[in-house]
Each structure stands twice: as C-alpha cells, then as structure tokens.
C-alpha positions as CSV (number, residue, x, y, z in Angstrom):
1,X,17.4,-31.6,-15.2
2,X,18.5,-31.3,-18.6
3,X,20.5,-28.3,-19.7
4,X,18.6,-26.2,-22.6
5,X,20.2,-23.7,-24.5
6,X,19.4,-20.0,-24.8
7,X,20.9,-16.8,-26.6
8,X,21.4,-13.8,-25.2
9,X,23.0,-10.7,-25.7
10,X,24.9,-7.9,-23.6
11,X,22.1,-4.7,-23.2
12,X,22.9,-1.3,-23.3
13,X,20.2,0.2,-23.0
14,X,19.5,-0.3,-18.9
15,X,17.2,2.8,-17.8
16,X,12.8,2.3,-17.9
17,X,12.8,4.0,-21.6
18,X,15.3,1.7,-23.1
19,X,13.4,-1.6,-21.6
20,X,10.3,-0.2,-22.9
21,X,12.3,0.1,-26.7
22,X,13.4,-3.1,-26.2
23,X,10.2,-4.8,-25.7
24,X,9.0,-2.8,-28.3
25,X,11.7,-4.5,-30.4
26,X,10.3,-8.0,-29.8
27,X,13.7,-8.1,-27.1
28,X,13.4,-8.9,-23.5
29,X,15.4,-7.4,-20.8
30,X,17.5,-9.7,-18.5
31,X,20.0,-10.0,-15.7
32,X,22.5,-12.3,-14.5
33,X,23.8,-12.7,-11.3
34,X,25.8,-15.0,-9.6
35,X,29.2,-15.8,-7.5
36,X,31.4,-16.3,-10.6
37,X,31.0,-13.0,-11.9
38,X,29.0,-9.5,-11.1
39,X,25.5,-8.6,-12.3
40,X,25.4,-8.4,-15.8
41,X,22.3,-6.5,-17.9
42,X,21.4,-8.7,-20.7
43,X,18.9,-9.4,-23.0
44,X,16.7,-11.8,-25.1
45,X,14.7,-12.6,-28.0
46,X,11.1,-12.0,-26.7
47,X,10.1,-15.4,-29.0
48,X,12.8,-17.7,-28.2
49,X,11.8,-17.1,-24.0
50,X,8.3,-17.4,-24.8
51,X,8.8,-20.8,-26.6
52,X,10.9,-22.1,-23.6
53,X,8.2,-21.7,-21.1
54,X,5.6,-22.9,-23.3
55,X,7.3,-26.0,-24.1
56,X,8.6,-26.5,-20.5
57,X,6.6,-28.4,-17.3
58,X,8.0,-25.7,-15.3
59,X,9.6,-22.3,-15.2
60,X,12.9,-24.1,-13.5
61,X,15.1,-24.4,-16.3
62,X,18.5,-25.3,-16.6
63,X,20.4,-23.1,-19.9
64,X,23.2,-23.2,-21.2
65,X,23.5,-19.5,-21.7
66,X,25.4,-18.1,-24.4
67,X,26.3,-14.8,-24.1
68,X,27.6,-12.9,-27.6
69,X,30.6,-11.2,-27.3
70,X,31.3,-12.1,-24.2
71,X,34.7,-13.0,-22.1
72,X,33.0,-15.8,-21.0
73,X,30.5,-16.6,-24.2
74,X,29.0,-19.8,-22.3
75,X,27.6,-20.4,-18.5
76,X,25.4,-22.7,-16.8
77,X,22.5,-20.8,-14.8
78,X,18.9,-20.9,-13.9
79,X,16.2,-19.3,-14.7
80,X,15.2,-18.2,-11.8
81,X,12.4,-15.6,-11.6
82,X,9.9,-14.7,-14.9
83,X,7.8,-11.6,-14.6
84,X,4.7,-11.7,-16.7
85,X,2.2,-8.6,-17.6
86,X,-0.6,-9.2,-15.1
87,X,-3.2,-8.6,-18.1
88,X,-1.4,-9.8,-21.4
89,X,0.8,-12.2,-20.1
90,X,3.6,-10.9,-21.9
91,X,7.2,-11.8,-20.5
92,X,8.3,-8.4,-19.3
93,X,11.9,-9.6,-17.3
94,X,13.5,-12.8,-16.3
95,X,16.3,-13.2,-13.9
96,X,19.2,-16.0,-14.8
97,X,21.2,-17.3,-11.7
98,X,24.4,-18.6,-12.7
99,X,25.4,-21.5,-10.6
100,X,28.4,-24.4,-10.7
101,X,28.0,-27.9,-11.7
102,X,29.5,-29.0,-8.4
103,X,27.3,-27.1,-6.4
104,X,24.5,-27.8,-5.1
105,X,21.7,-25.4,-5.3
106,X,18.2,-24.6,-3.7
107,X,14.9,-24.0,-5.8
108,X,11.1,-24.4,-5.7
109,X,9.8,-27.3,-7.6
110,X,6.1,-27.5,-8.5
111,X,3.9,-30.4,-6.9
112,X,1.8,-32.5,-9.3
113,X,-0.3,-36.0,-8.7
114,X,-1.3,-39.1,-10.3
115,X,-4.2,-41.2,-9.9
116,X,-7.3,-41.1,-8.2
117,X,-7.5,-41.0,-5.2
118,X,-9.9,-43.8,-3.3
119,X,-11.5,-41.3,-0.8
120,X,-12.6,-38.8,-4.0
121,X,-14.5,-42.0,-5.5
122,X,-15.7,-42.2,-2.0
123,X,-17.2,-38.8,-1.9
124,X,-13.9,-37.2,-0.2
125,X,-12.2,-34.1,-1.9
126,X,-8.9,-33.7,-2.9
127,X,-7.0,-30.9,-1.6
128,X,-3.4,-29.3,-2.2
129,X,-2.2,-28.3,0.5
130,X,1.4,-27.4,-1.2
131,X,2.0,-26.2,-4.7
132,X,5.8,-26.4,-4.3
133,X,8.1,-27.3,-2.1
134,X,12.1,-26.5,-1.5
135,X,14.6,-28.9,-2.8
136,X,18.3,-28.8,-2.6
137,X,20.7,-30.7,-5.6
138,X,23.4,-30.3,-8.2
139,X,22.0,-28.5,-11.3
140,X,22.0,-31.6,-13.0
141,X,19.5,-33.3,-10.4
142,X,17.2,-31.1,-10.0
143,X,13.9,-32.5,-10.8
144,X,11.2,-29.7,-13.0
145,X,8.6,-31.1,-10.7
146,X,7.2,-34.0,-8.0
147,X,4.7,-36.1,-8.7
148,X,2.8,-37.7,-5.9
149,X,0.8,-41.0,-6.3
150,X,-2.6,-40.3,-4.5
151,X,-4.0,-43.6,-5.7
152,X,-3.8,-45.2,-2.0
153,X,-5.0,-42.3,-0.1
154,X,-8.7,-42.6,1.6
155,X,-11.0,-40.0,3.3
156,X,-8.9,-38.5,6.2
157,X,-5.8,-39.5,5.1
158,X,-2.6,-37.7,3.6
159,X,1.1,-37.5,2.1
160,X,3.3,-35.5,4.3
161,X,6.7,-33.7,3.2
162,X,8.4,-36.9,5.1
163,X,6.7,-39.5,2.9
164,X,8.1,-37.9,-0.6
165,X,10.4,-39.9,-2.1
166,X,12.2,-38.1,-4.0
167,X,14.6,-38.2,-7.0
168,X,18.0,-40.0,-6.5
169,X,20.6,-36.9,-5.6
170,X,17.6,-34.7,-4.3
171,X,17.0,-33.7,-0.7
172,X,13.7,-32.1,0.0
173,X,13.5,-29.1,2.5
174,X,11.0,-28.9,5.2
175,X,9.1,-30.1,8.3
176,X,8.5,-33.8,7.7
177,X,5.2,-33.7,9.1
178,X,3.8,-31.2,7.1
179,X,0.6,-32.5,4.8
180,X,1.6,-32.0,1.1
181,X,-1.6,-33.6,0.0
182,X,-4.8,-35.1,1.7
183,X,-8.5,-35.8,0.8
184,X,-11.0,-34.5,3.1
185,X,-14.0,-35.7,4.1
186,X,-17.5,-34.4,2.3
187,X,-19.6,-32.2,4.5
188,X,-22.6,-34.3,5.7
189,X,-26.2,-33.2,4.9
190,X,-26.8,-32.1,8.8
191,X,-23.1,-30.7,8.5
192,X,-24.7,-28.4,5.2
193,X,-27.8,-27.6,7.1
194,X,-25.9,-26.7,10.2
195,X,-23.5,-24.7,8.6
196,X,-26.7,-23.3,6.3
197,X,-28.4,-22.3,9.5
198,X,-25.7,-20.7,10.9
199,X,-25.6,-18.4,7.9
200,X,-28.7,-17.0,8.2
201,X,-28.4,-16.5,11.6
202,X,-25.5,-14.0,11.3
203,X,-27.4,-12.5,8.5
204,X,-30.5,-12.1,10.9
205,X,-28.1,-10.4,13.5
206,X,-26.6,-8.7,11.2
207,X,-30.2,-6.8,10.0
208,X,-31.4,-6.9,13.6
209,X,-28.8,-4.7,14.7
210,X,-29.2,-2.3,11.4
211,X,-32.8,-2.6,12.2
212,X,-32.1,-0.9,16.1
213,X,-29.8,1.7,14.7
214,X,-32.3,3.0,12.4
215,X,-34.9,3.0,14.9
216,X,-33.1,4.5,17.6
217,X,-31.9,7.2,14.9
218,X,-35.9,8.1,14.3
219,X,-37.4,7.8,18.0
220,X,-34.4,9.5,20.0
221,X,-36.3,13.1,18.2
222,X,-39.8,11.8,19.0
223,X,-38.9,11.6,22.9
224,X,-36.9,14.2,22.8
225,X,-39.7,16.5,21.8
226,X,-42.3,14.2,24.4
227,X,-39.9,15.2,27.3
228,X,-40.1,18.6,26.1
229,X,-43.5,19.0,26.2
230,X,-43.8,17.9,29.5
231,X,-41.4,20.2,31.0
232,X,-42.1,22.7,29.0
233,X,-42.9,26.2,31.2
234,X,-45.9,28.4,29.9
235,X,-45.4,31.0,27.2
236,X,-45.9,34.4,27.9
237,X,-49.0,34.5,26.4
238,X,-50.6,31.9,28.9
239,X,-49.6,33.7,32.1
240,X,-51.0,36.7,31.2
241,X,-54.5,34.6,30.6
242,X,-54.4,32.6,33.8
243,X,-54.0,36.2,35.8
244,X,-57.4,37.6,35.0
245,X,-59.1,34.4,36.8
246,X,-57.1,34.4,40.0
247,X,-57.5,37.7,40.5
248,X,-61.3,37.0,40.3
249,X,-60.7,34.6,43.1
250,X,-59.4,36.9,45.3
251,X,-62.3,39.4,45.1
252,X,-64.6,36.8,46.0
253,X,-63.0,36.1,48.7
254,X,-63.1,39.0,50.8
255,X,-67.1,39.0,49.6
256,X,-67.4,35.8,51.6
257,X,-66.1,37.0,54.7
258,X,-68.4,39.8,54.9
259,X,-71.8,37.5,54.3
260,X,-70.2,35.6,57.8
C-alpha cells in the first residue's frame, strides 16, 4: 500500500464544545494511538480528509502523518476508523493507528469482482456473501482491496476464503471454507408460485384468526344475555300475578268434592 501523506496538528481543544468549534472551523478532530507512544488529541483540515477518501478505493490508508510541532513531527499510521454524519455525510472523527514498518498488522480489506459471471448470463444471481475480509501484512503490503474473478463461476457454484489468492506478503484470515462469493440459482416459475401461494396462505390465517377474535368479542354478550334469560327467576311483579290463579284452583277444588 502506498504511503500518502497528511497534516495534522496537536488539539487543544478536547471537550464536546471545542470539537463542535472545530468543525465549525472547517477542522476535524482526531486521535492517535499506538505502541510507540500514548494517545494523542489531534486534529485536521476538514478538506484535506475529505479529498483523501474521495480520491481513495478504500478508507485503508497508509499516511505519512506529520504532526506540527511535534517531538516526533513524522509517523507511519493507519487510518483506521472514519465517522461520518449519518445524514450529511460530513467527516465528524477519524482514528489514526500508528504502526511499525516491520510489523505486521491486521485490517479489513473490502471485496470487489471482475467479470461476469457464466451462471448470471445463465439466469443465476450474483450474491456477496462477504464485503470484507481480515488480512494480516507489513504496512507496506497491505492491499486497499481484493478483487475476485467471477468469470468462471456457474449456477451453484462459489469462491471460498480458501481459493483467494492473495497479494505476495499477504495472509488472509479465516475459515477456508467459507463462501466469499457464489451465484445462486433463479427461483423457478412453480418455485414463485409455490412460494406465492404460501404467502397468501399465512395472510389468510392471519385474517382468519382476526376474523375469530372479533367474533368471539361480539357473540360472548349475546350468549351471555341467552343464558340469562333462561335462568332467569320471575320478578316480583310476576309472582304476585300467578298467585291470584292458584288460589282459584284451590277453591274449586274443595267444590268438587262436595258434588261427589
């Protein structure tokens, strides 16, 4: 990987307020860490980090940083982690991690291909199944990304971690037989229809069951007030009209006893 270089400058202004100032000065907060030296708060012009990553493959750069007015004015380090604005974009902090030229070092490169592949002109799709992958080298070999030739592959096939050849000095990380990329198979029209029906099906059970909770929510009243009137005891008002006719009865019926 080829070095690039980069300016920065010591901050001293390290609490929230002071990065907000900062940015508002078209600066960029920064920090630099590594086993040379302790943590150090620096800081950035705002343009000359935004014209690195846009003119870069990756975010894994190599700088040489120079650091004004510093001890130690120049250092070899990565950039390690950029944090963007998750609406604007805008670079709001990047970490540097100083590193040795004679040691080797472990990063996430980013996976691209080239070609295309013979199952997608067959129908097949092409699917990423990893976006990076973990490589271990000296600073100077690290690679900013993979490419993978996908030319070759057919429906159902794939490149796994193990068939990566990479860069002289490089040693890729990882279970061999993981599948980095592969091109699957397109679904079949009985494979659409099935999959289709099975859609509407779970929708159908889906409004069956809301359809038995809302009627069992409006009959559960209904037979509640059935059982009631069936059980239900006379009122007050009924006993006192059903006395008047038995006690007719029973004066006919000493009447009849007398006639025998």
């Amino acid at each position: 990987m080829k070095t690039v270089a980069l300016t920065a400058y010591p901050r001293t202004l390290a609490r929230r307020g002071g990065a907000k100032k900062l940015r508002d000065a078209g600066r960029v907060p920064a920090v630099i860490y590594g086993r040379q030296a302790p943590p150090q708060n620096l800081e950035v012009q705002g343009k000359q980090i935004k014209d690195l990553l846009h003119h870069a493959v990756s975010e894994n750069l190599l700088l040489d940083l120079l650091v004004e007015g510093d001890p130690r004015p120049k250092r070899l380090a990565l950039l390690r982690e950029v944090q963007h604005h998750p609406l604007t974009g805008q670079v709001l902090h990047v970490d540097f991690h100083e590193v040795s030229e004679t040691e080797k070092v472990t990063v996430m490169v980013p996976i691209e291909t080239t070609g295309e592949a013979k199952g997608v002109k067959e129908g097949g799709v092409l699917e990423h199944v990893l976006f990076k992958v973990k490589v271990r080298a000296l600073p100077k070999d690290l690679p900013e990304q993979i490419i993978i030739d996908v030319s070759h592959l057919g429906i159902g096939q794939a490149v796994h971690l193990g068939e990566i050849q990479p860069p002289p000095g490089v040693e890729i990380l990882g279970d061999k037989h993981i599948s980095v990329v592969a091109v699957a198979a397109p679904l079949t029209e009985e494979q659409e229809a099935a999959a289709a029906a099975e859609e509407a099906v779970a929708a159908g059970e889906v409004e069956m069951i809301k359809e038995k909770k809302e009627e069992g929510g409006e009959g559960a009243p209904a037979e509640k007030e059935k059982g009631e009137k069936a059980g239900a005891k006379p009122a007050a008002g009924d006993k006192a009209a059903a006395k008047p006719g038995a006690e007719k009865a029973a004066e006919k019926a000493p009447a009849a006893e007398k006639k025998k």
